[in-house]
C-alpha positions as CSV (number, residue, x, y, z in Angstrom):
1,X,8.4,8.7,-6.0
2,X,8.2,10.5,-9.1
3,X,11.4,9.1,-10.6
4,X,10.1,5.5,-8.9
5,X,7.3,5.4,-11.1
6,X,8.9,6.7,-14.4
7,X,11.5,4.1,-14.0
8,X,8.5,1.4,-14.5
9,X,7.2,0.0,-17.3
10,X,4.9,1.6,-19.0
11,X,2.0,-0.1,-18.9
12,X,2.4,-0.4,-15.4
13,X,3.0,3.6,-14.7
14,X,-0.6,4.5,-14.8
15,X,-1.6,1.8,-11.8
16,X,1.3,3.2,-10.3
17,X,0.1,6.5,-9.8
18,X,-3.9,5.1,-9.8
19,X,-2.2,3.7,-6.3
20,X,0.0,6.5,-5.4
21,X,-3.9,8.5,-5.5
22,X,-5.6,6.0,-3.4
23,X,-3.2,5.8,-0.8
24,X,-2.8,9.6,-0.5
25,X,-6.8,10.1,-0.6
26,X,-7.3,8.1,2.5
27,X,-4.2,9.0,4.0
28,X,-3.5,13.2,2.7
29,X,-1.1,13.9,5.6
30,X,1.1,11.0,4.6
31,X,5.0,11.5,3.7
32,X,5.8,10.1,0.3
33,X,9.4,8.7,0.9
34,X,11.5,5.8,-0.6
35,X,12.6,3.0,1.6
36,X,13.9,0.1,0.8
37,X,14.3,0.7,-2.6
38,X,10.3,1.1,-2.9
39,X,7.8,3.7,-2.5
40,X,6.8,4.4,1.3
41,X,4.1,6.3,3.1
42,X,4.9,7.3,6.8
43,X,2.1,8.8,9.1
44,X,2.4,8.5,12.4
45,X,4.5,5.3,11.8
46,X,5.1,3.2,9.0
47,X,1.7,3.1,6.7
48,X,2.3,1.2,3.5
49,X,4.9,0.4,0.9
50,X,4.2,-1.0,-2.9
51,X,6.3,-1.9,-5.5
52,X,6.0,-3.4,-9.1
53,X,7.4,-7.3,-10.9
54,X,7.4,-8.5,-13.4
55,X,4.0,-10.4,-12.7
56,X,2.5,-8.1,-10.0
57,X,2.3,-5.1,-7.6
58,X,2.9,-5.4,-4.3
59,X,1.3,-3.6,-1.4
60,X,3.1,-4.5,1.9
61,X,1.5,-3.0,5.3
62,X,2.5,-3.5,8.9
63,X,0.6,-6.2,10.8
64,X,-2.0,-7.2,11.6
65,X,-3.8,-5.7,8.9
66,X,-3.7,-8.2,6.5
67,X,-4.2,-10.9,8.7
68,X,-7.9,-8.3,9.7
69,X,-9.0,-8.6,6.3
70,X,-7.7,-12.0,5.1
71,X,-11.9,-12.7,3.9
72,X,-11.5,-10.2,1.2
73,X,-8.3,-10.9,0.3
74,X,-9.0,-14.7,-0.7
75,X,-7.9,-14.8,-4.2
76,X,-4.5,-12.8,-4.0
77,X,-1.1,-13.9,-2.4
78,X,-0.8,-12.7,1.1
79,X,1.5,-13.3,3.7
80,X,2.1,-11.3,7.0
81,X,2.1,-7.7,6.0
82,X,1.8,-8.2,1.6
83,X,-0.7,-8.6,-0.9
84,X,0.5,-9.3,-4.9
85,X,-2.1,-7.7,-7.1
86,X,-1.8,-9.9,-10.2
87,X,-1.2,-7.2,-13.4
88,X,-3.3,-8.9,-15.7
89,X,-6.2,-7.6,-13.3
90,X,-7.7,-4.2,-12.1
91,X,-6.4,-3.2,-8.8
92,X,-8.8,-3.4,-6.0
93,X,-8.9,0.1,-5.1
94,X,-11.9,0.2,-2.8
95,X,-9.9,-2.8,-1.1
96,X,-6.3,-1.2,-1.0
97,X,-7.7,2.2,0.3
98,X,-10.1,0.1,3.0
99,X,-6.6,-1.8,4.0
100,X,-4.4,1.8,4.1
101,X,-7.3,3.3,6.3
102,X,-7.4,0.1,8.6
103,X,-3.3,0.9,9.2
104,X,-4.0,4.8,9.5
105,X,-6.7,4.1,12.1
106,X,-4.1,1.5,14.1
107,X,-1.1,4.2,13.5
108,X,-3.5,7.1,15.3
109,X,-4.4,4.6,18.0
110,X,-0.7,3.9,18.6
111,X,-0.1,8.0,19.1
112,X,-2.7,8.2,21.5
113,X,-0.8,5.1,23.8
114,X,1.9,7.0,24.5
115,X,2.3,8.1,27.8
């Protein structure tokens, strides 16, 4: 993760790890692995990736969380399971950690299915 976020540019770097606080705030138990070539966070399932362009970060979570919130997230690019946070703007932090707690919750409720 460390070497993930060094390798960016730097301007970039500092919402990089503004994100890597948020996510691990709302989600402390959380693994910090790479997957896919991208920062991942893995509790009690897959929780949420991100990565950087050249125009944007990325914040891809599982469905159907997106799809949950898709009111607040009019303005930004969304499909499925991502959100591009232009990086001409602030990040959305009480948004992305609202999002990363929505797929915490469904992760915990998964657990508990399991015969």
């Amino acid at each position: 993760m460390d070497e993930y976020i060094a390798s960016a540019p730097r301007e970039v770097r500092g919402r990089l790890e503004e994100l890597r606080k948020a996510i691990k705030a709302v989600a402390p138990k959380a693994a910090e692995r790479i997957s896919y070539r991208m920062p991942y966070y893995a509790y009690k399932g897959r929780l949420v990736y991100f990565a950087y362009f050249k125009n944007h970060i990325g914040l891809y979570i599982p469905t159907p969380v997106i799809e949950e919130h898709w009111s607040q997230l009019k303005g930004y690019v969304t499909a499925a399971a991502t959100v591009r946070f232009p990086l001409d703007e602030e990040l959305p932090m009480l948004l992305i950690k609202k999002l990363v707690k929505a797929r915490v919750k469904k992760d915990e409720e998964a657990v508990l299915k399991i015969p």
